[in-house]
PADRENFI-197035 format. One record per residue (C-alpha): residue in three letters; chain; x, y, z; residue number from 1. Coordinates in steps of 0.1 Angstrom, whole numbers, padded with zeros to 4 digits. Example, Ala and Ser with C-alpha at 12.3 -4.5 7.8 and 13.67 -1.06 7.14 Angstrom:
> ALA:A:0123:-0045:0078:1
> SER:A:0137:-0011:0071:2
***
This chain:
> UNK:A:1640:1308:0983:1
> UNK:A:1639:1288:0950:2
> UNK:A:1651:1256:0952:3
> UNK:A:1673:1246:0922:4
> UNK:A:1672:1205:0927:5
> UNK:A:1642:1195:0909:6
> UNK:A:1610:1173:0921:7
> UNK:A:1610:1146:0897:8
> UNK:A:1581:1134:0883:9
> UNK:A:1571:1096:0867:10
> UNK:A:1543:1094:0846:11
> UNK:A:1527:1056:0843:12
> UNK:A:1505:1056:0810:13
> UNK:A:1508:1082:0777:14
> UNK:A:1478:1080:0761:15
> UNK:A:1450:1106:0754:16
> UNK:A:1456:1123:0793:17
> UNK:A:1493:1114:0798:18
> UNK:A:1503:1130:0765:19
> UNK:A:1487:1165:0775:20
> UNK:A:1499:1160:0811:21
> UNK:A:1536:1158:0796:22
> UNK:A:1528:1184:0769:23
> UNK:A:1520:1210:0795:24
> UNK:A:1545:1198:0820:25
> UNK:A:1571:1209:0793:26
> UNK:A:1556:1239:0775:27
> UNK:A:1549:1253:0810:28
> UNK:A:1578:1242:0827:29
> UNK:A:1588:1279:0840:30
> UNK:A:1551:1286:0856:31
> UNK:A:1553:1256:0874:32
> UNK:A:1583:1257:0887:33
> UNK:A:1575:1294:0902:34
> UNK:A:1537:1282:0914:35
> UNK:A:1553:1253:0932:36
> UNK:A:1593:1267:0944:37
> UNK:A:1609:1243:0927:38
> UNK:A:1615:1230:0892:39
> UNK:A:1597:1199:0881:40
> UNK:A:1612:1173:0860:41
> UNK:A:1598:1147:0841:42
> UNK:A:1618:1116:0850:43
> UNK:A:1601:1086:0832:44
> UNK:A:1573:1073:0809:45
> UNK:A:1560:1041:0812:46
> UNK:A:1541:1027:0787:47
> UNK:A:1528:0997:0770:48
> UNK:A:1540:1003:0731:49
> UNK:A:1572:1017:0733:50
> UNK:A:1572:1019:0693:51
> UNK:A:1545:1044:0694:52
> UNK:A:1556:1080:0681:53
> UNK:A:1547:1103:0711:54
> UNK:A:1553:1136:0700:55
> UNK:A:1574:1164:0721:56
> UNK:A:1586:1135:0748:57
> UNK:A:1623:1130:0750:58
> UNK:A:1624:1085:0737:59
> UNK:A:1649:1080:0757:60
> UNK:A:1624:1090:0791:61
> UNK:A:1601:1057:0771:62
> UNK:A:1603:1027:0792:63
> UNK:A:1579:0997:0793:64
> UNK:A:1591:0988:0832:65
> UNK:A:1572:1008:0851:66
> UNK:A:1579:0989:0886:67
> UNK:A:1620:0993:0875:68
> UNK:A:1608:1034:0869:69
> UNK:A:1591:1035:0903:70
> UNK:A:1618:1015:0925:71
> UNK:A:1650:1037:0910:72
> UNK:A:1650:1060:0939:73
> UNK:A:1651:1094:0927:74
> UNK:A:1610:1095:0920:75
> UNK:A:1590:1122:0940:76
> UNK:A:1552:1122:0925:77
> UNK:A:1541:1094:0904:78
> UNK:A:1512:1103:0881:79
> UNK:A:1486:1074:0871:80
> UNK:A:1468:1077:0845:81
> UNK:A:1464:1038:0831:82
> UNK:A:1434:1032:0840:83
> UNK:A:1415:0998:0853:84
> UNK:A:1427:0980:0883:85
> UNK:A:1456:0959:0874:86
> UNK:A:1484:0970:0866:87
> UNK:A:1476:1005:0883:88
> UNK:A:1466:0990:0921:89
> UNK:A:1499:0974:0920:90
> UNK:A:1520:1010:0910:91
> UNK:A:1502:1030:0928:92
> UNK:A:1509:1004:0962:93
> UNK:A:1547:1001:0947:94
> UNK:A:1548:1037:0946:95
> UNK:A:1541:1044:0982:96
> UNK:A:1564:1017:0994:97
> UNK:A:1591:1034:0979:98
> UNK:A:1586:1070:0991:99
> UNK:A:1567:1084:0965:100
> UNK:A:1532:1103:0967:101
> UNK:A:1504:1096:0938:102
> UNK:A:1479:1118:0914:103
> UNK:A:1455:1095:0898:104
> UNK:A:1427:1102:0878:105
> UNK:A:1414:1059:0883:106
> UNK:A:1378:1065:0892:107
> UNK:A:1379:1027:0886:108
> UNK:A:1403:1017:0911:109
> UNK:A:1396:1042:0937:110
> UNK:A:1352:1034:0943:111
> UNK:A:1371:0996:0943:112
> UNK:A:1398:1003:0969:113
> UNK:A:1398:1036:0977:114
> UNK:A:1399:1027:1016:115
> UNK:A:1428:1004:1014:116
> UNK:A:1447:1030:0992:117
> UNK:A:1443:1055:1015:118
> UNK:A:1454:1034:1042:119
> UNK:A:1488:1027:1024:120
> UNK:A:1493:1065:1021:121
> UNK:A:1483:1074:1052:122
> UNK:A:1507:1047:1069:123
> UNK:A:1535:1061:1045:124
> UNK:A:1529:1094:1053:125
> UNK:A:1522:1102:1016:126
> UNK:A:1497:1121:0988:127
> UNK:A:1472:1106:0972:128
> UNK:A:1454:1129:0953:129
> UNK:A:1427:1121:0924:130
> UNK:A:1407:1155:0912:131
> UNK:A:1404:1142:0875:132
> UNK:A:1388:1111:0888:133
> UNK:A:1353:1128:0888:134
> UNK:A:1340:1153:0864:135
> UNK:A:1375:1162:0845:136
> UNK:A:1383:1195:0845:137
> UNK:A:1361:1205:0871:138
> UNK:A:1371:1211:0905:139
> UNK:A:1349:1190:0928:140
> UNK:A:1369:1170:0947:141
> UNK:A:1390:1199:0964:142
> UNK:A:1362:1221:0972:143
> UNK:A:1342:1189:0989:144
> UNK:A:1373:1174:1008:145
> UNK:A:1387:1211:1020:146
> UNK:A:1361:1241:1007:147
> UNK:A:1333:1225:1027:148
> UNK:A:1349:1205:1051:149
> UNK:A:1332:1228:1082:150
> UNK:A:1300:1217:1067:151
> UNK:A:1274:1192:1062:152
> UNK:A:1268:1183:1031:153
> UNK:A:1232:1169:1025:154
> UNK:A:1231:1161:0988:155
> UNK:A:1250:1160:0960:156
> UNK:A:1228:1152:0925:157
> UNK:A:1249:1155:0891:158
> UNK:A:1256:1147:0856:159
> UNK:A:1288:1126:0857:160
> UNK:A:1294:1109:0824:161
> UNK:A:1300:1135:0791:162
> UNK:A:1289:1106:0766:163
> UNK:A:1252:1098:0781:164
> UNK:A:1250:1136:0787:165
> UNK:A:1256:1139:0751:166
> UNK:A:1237:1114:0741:167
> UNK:A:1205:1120:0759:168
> UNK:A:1206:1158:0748:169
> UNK:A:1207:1150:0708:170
> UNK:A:1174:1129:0720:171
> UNK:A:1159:1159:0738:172
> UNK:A:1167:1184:0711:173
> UNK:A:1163:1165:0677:174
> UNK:A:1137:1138:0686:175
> UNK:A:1166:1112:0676:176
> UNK:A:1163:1075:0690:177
> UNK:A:1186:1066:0717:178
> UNK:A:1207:1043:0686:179
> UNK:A:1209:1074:0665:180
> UNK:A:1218:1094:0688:181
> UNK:A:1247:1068:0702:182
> UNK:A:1259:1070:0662:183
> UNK:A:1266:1105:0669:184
> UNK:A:1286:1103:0696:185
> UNK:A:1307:1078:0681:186
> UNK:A:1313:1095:0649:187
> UNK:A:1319:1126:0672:188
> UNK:A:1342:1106:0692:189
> UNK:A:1323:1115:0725:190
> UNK:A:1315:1078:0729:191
> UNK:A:1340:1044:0729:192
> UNK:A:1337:1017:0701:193
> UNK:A:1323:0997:0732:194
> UNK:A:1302:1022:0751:195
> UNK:A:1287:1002:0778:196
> UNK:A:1310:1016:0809:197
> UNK:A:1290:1049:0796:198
> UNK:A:1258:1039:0789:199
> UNK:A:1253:1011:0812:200
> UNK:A:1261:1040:0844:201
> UNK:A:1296:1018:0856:202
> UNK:A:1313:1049:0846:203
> UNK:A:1288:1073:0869:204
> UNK:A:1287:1048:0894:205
> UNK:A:1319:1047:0901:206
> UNK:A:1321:1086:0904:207
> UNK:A:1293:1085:0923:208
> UNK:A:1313:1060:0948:209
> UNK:A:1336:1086:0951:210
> UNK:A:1319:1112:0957:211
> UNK:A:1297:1098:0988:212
> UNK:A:1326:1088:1006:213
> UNK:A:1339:1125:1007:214
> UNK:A:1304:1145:1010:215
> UNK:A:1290:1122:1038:216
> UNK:A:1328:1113:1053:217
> UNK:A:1318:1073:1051:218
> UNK:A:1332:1042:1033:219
> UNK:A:1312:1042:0995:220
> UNK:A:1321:1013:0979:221
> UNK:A:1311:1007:0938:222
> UNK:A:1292:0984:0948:223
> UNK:A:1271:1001:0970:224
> UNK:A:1257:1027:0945:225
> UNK:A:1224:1013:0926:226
> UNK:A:1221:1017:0890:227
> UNK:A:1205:1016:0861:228
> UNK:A:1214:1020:0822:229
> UNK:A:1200:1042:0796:230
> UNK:A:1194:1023:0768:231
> UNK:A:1159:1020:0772:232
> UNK:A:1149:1057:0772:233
> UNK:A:1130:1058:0744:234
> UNK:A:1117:1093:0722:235
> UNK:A:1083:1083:0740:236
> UNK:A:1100:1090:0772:237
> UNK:A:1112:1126:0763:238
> UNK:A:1077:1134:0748:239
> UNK:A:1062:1125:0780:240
> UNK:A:1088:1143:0796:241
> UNK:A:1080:1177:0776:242
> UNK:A:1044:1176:0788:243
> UNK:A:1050:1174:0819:244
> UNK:A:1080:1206:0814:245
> UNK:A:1108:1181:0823:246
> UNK:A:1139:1165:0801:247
> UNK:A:1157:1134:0810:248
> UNK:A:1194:1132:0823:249
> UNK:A:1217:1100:0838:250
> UNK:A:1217:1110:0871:251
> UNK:A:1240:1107:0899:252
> UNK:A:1223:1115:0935:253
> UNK:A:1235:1112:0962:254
> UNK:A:1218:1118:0998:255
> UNK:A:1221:1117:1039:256
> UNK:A:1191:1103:1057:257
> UNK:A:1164:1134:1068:258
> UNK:A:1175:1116:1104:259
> UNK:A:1212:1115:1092:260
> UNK:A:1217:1075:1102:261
> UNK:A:1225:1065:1066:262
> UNK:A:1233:1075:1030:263
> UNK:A:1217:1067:0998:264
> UNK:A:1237:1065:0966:265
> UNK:A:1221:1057:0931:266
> UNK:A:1227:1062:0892:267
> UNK:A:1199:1063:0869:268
> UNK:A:1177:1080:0843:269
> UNK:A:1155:1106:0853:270
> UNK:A:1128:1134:0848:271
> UNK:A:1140:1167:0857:272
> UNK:A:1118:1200:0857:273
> UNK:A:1131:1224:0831:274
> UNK:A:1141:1250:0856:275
> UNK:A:1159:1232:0875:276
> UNK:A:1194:1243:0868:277
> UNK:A:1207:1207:0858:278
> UNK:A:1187:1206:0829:279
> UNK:A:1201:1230:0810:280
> UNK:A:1236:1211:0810:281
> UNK:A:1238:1203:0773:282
> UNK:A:1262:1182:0747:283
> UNK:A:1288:1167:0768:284
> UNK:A:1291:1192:0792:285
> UNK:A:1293:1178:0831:286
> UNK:A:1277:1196:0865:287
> UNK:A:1271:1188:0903:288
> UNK:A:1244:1205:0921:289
> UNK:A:1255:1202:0958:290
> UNK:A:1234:1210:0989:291
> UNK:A:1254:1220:1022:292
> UNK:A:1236:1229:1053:293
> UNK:A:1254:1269:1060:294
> UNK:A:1266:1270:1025:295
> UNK:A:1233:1262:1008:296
> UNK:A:1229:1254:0970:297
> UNK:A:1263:1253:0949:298
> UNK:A:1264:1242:0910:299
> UNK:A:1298:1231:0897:300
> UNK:A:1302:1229:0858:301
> UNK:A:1324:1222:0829:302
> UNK:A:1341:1198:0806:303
> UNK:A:1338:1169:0822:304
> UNK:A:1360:1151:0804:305
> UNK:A:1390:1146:0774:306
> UNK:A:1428:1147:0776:307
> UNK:A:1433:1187:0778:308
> UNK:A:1404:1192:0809:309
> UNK:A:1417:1160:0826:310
> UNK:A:1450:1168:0823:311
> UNK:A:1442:1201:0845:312
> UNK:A:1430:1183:0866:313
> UNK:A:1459:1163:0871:314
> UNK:A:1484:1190:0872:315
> UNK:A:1468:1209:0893:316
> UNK:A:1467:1177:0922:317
> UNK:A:1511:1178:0908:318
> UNK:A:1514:1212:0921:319
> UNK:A:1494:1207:0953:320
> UNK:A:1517:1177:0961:321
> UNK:A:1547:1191:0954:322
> UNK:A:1541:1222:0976:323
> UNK:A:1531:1195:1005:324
> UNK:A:1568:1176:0995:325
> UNK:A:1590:1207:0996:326
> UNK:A:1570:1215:1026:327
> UNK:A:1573:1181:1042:328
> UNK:A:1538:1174:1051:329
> UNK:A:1504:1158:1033:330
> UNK:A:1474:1171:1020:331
> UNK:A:1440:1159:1037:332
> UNK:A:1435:1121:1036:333
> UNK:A:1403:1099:1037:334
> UNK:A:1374:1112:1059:335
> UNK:A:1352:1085:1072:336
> UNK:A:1347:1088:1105:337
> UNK:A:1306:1090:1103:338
> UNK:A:1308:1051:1093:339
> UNK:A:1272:1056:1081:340
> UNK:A:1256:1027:1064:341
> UNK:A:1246:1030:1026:342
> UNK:A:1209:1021:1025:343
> UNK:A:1189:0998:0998:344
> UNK:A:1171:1013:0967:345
> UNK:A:1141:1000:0981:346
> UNK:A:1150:1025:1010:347
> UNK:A:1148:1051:0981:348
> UNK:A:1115:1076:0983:349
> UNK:A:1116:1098:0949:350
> UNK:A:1080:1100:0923:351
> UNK:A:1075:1082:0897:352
> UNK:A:1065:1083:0860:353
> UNK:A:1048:1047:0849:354
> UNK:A:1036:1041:0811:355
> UNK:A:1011:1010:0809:356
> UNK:A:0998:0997:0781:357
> UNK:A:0962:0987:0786:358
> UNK:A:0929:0975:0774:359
> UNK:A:0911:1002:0762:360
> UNK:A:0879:0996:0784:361
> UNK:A:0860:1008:0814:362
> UNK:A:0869:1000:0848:363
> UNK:A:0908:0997:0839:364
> UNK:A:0917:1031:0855:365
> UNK:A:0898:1018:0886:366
> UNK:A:0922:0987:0888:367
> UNK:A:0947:1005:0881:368
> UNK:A:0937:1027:0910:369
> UNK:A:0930:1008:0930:370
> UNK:A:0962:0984:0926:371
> UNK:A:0986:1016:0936:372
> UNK:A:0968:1022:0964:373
> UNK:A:0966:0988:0978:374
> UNK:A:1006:0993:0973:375
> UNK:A:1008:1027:0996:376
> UNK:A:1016:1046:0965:377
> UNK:A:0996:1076:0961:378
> UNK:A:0989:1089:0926:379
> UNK:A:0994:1125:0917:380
> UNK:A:0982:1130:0882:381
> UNK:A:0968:1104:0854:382
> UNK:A:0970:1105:0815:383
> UNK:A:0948:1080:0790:384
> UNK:A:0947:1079:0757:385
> UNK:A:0929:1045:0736:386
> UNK:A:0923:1038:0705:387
> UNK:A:0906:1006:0685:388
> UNK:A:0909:0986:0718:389
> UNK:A:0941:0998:0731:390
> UNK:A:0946:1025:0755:391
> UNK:A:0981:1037:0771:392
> UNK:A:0980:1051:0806:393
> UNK:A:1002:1074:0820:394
> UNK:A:1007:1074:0860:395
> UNK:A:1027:1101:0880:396
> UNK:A:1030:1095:0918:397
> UNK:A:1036:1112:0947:398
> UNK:A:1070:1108:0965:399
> UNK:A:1070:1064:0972:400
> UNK:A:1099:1043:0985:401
> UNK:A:1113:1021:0956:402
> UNK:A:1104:0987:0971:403
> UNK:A:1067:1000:0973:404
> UNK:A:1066:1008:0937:405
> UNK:A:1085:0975:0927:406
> UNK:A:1055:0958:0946:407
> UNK:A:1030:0979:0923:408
> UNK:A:1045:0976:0894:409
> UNK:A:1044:0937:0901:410
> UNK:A:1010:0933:0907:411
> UNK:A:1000:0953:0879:412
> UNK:A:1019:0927:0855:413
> UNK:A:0994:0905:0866:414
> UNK:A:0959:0928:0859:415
> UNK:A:0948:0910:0829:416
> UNK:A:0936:0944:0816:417
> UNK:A:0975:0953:0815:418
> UNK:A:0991:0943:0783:419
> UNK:A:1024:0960:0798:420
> UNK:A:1045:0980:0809:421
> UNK:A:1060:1004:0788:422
> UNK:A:1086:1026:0809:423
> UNK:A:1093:1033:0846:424
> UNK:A:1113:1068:0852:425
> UNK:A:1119:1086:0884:426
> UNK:A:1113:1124:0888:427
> UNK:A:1140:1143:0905:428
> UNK:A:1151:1176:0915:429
> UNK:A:1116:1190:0928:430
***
């Protein structure tokens, strides 16, 4: 039986995502209303500029109190879609206190506080739900938390950010430089006017946060994920990465321990083999390759982010919660009973592609040699090529842990025949 009384709905923040969210909310009112078994009302739209023309949304639902919105006492589902930490951590704790279940799509504030957020749902006996947090469109969260929960998830590797995906492909495809190729995106408007959350990782490593606390059911917090920029990778890089059949990508990978004591979980640049199905992910275009022990190799892909694909992403989390209000119960919580530790990058064991720049003379591949072996790093294949004195040399390892590489790479500085180094890259997905 249909129930007439409406769930009522706030929304906190209208800008690119909150505008779709309310644009669907109203032109597809009627489906909702007969996917969930009850109508659902937008109540309230808090917002910052209250002058701002937002078209198709009732003025008089504006308000710039969103605390007043959330403590009126007819709320149901509170949407957040603001962004940051503060104001949002405050709402979203607000919210709860007063009854009312969350959808957020704050990949910021959940690898932050995730655990304590849970906590205050849990202890309310409330939703929180955040699919658009990770990868947009794509559904990922659900099919980890609930899809997969009667399995063991082993790895999750993916490309999380839209912008560096972008970015990075331009490079691959047109031989651009990493500043050309950021000029694109802005003029495309794939990147911000300030693109370092992008292109600095924060963005991925705050996914990635997310992401490892579900797979592996432990506590990841943002600042246990490693990582590394892309500003360096250079159009040397991708030529180097052609002869050896790979392209580059910003990586997300995450990993349980062969002896499943601990986790890694990293974000960085790296060489991946060209049939390896990641590395056909092109423009802005998002995927997760996930590894499950019964369910074996799974590939997840889409938009991976904009206001229409979020925005399905965050009504799809509205109707979830409202089924679990008219039905009186909660969706699945956090997981983190394992309590597994989150090991150092040093802990890391991956390959390696090294660029020297060297003294073109004999005996510098033996030092060279010789310096990686002293280091326990075995080397898989060598490339040299001099000229009038100078020489570059091209080293690709076996599988090394990260602090024994750091140590190589050290003492190398120091080989008077080595005028530098020129790039460091990882090779994944082998």
């Amino acid at each position: 039986m249909m129930r007439t009384r409406p769930l009522k709905v706030a929304l906190l923040g209208c800008g690119v995502v909150g505008s779709e969210v309310a644009r669907i909310m109203t032109t597809h009112a009627d489906d909702l209303t007969a996917r969930i078994g009850a109508p659902v009302e937008l109540a309230g739209v808090a917002v910052r500029r209250p002058s701002k023309v937002r078209e198709g949304i009732d003025p008089a639902l504006i308000t710039t109190d969103a605390t007043a919105l959330l403590k009126r006492g007819d709320i149901d589902v509170a949407i957040e879609v603001i962004g940051g930490i503060e104001p949002a951590r405050t709402l979203i704790t607000t919210a709860f206190e007063h009854g009312i279940s969350v959808v957020s799509a704050n990949k910021a504030l959940l690898a932050q506080d995730g655990a304590a957020l849970h906590a205050a749902a849990g202890q309310a006996g409330l939703d929180l739900y955040y699919e658009a947090a990770v990868a947009g469109a794509i559904p990922l969260i659900r099919p980890l938390r609930e899809s997969l929960a009667g399995d063991k998830i082993n790895r999750v590797m993916g490309i999380v950010n839209g912008t560096t995906n972008f970015i990075l492909d331009k490079m691959d495809s047109t031989g651009a430089g990493y500043q050309e190729a950021l000029d694109e995106a802005t003029a495309l408007g794939y990147a911000e006017a300030d693109p370092t959350a992008d292109v600095e990782g924060y963005d991925a490593a705050a996914k990635a946060a997310i992401l490892a606390g579900i797979a592996f059911h432990t506590r990841v917090h943002l600042d246990d994920v490693y990582r590394e920029g892309m500003t360096e990778v250079s159009a040397a890089d991708f030529a180097s990465a052609k002869r050896m059949g790979c392209t580059i990508k910003l990586l997300a990978i995450l990993k349980r321990a062969a002896d499943g004591e601990s986790v890694t979980a990293r974000v960085h640049p790296a060489m991946i083999p060209l049939s390896h199905p990641l590395a056909s992910v092109r423009e802005a275009y998002n995927a997760v390759f996930v590894e499950a022990e019964a369910a074996g190799r799974l590939m997840f892909y889409g938009p991976g982010a904009g206001g229409a694909p979020t925005a399905s992403a965050v009504l799809g989390d509205l109707v979830a919660v409202c089924r679990n209000k008219l039905a009186e119960a909660t969706g699945p919580g956090e997981s983190a009973y394992t309590q597994l530790p989150v090991s150092p990058m040093g802990d890391v064991v991956t390959r390696y592609h090294i660029s020297l720049d060297v003294a073109d003379k004999p005996g510098v591949l033996a030092q060279v040699a010789t310096t990686f072996a002293e280091h326990g790093v075995s080397i898989d294949t060598v490339r040299q090529q001099g000229k009038d004195g100078e020489a570059s040399l091209v080293v690709v390892t076996h599988r090394a842990p990260d602090a024994s590489l750091s140590g190589t790479v050290e003492a190398l500085r120091k080989l008077d025949t080595v005028r530098g180094v020129a790039s460091i890259m990882r090779v994944e997905g082998e």
